[in-house]
C-alpha positions, 0 to 999 in steps of 0.5 A: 500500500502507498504512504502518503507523506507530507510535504513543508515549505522548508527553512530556506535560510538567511532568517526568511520566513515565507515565501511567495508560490511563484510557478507550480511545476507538478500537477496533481496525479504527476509522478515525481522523483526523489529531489525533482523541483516541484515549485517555484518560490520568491522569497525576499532575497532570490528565485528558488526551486524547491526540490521534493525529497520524496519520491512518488505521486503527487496527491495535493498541492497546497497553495495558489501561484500568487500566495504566500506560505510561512516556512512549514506550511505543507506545499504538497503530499506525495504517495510514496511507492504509487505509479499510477492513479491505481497503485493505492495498494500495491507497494508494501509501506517498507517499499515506500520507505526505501524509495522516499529518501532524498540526496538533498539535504533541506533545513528540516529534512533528513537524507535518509528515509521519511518518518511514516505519517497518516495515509491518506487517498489520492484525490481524482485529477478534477479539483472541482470542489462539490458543494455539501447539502450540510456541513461535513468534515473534510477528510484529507487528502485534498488538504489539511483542515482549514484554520478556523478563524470564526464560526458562523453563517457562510454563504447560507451555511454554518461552519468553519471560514475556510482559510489556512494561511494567517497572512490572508487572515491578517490582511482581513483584519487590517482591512476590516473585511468579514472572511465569513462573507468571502466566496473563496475562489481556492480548491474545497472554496479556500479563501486566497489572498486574491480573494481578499485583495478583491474584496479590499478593492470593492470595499474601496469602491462603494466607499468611494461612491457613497461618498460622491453620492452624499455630496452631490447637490440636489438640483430642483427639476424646473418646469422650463428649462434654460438651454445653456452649452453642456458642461461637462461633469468631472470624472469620478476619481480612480480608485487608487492602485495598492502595490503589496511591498513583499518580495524582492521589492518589500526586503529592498524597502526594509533595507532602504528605511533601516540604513537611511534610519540607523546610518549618519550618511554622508556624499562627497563627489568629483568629477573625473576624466576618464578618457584613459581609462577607455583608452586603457581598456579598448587597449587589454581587449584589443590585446587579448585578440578575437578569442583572447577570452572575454572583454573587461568591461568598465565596471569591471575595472572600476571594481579593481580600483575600488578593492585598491583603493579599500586596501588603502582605506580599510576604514571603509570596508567595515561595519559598526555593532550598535550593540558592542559600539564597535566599529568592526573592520572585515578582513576581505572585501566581497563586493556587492554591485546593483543589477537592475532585473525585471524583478527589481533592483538586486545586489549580487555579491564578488567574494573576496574580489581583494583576490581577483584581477580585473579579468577575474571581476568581470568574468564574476560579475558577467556570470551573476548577471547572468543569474540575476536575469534569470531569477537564479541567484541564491540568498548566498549570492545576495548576502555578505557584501561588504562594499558595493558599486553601484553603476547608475550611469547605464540608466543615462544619469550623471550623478546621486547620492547613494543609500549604504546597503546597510549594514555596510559603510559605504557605496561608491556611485558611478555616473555615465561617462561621456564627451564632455568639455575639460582642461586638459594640459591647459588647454580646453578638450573634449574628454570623456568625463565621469561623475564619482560619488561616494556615500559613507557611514560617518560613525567609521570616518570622517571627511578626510577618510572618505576624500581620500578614497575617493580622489584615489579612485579619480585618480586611478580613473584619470591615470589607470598607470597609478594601479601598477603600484598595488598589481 
């Protein structure tokens, strides 16, 4: 006989505690196997696929595309030892244990093989929920009990509100919304945070007319009537877009309000001829050949300038305890740069850039683009930065004042380089001009500290030839 086991959204590490159900990858009825992917997942930090430790078929999922699971929610079940839609009863429990462990290795689970649970039976294919004459217990395998939140009538029937995630719940209570008049749209009528949102919304919307009733005027109706040209009656205003700070979008918010709250920043800028620079480049690409290796990109080189110049300013490169009042310089630099990506603006990491050549950063900083892109970049990849670039000249900008990642102590700002006009040898040029600013936490340095960080890198930038010393 099949074991059917369960499922949990697993600890994902770096302190999160939920997770967005971004694709499901498996239907009901699908025969996995031991660690295939069965979900996508967005959580504050990254992409991630999470693979299934039991091998099987698929029973139950739990959780809409769209909706947010805390960590040990159950994604899904799976009847370990079942082949088919017929296979209940033809594989012995032990047959089921041997074939369920996983080789991967989640935060609360084991690699060996499953611990038994309840057994449940395999639902059919079609989820359509029927609706009960009276109330009636649910029985697993479709899904765990609902939470009950409130008992009473509930579209003409008394019963539980059919809602299992307290994120749905407790976005009700913020809005004052009645579950219990709530059709939910879910597998067995589970109220989803769609559901929600939409009643939120058209909440909003009979408020919104009451109030434009209540104050229209009452106008007599006159036996004769003066024809006078038409006057247009405004618009009725538009029911303002709410846009849910979670995600990639809602950690990049917390970040921003904690540094501009617990750091005393501060920006210094100069402007910098960069026409060596280029110059310097366009020569170490020319001279790697047509298939010399890949070419060293700007922000590459100005990513080896920054771990120079940190080498001279270690204050820098460090970051403060609150709690000890310590200032804690860091031994090696991991370089954080911004990549915008269509999921929001995130901050992919170099490890121990300190260690790399030019050519070693671009080739880094080339391929967790890449994951960035993609949506692929673990919450390693995007944690342990102790010093960021941030390019913002690709955006055809020419300066700003950076906001530190925090909890770093400061964030280099590069704007775009172009033609611009510039004494050069006392005499008036077009050279190619860049603007460079630096936005430090004041608790590490002072202004001297940081000016002298920053004309380091200009002049790295105006004479490449000053790196030969540290190379």
């Amino acid at each position: 006989m099949a074991q059917v086991l369960e499922f949990k959204l697993p600890d994902l590490g770096e302190g999160l505690t939920e997770a967005e159900i971004v694709r499901w990858l498996v239907e009901v009825g699908d025969v996995v196997a031991i660690d295939q992917p069965v979900v996508e997942v967005e959580t504050a930090k990254a992409m991630v696929e999470v693979p299934c430790p039991y091998g099987g078929v698929v029973t139950a999922r739990f959780g809409e595309e769209g909706s947010e699971l805390p960590v040990g929610a159950p994604l899904l079940t799976v009847a370990v030892g079942a082949t088919d839609a017929s296979s209940t009863s033809s594989t012995s429990p032990a047959d089921g244990e041997s074939s369920g462990g996983s080789g991967n290795v989640l935060v609360g689970y084991g690699t060996g093989a499953p611990a038994a649970r309840r057994r449940r039976i395999r639902p059919e294919r079609n989820t359509a929920p029927a609706a009960p004459a009276a109330p009636a217990v649910v029985s697993a395998p479709s899904r765990p009990a609902p939470v009950a939140v409130a008992v009473g009538e509930v579209n003409g029937r008394q019963g539980p509100v059919a809602v299992v995630s307290p994120l749905v719940r407790r976005l009700a209570r913020q809005h004052e919304i009645d579950l219990r008049g709530l059709t939910g749209s879910g597998p067995d009528g589970l109220i989803l945070r769609a559901d929600v949102d939409s009643a939120i919304r058209e909440a909003g919307h009979v408020a919104a007319t009451e109030a434009r009733t209540a104050a229209e005027p009452v106008v007599a109706e006159a036996s004769t009537a003066i024809t006078s040209p038409a006057i247009a009656s405004p618009a009725a205003p538009a029911t303002a877009e709410r846009i849910p700070l979670r995600g990639v979008r809602g950690a990049v918010a917390d970040k921003l309000s904690r540094s501009r709250s617990e750091i005393p920043d501060a920006t210094c800028w100069v402007d910098a001829d960069a026409t060596e620079l280029m110059a310097a480049r366009a020569a170490m690409n020319a001279a790697s050949g047509p298939s010399g290796g890949p070419k060293v990109s700007v922000l590459a080189l100005l990513a080896r300038v920054c771990t120079a110049a940190l080498a001279r300013y270690p204050e820098l490169n460090s970051t403060v305890d609150t709690a000890a009042r310590e200032i804690v310089r860091l031994p090696g630099v991991h370089l954080g740069f911004a990549a915008q990506t269509e999921r929001g603006l995130v901050v992919p990491v170099v490890r121990d850039a300190h260690t790399r050549n030019a050519e070693s950063i671009g080739a880094e900083i080339a391929r967790l683009t890449e994951l960035a892109r993609t949506g692929k970049l673990s919450p390693a990849q995007l944690t342990g930065g102790t010093f960021t670039l941030n390019n913002y000249g690709v955006f055809g900008v020419d300066g700003s004042t950076p906001i530190i990642n925090h909890p770093e102590a400061a964030m280099l700002g590069v704007g775009r380089i172009m033609p611009k006009p510039w004494v050069h040898h006392g005499e008036l040029a077009v050279r190619q001009v860049v603007q460079l600013s630096l936005t430090f936490d004041h608790r590490v340095c002072d202004g001297g500290t940081a000016g002298g960080f920053l004309r380091y890198v200009a002049d790295c930038v105006e004479q490449p030839a000053v790196l030969l010393r540290t190379l």
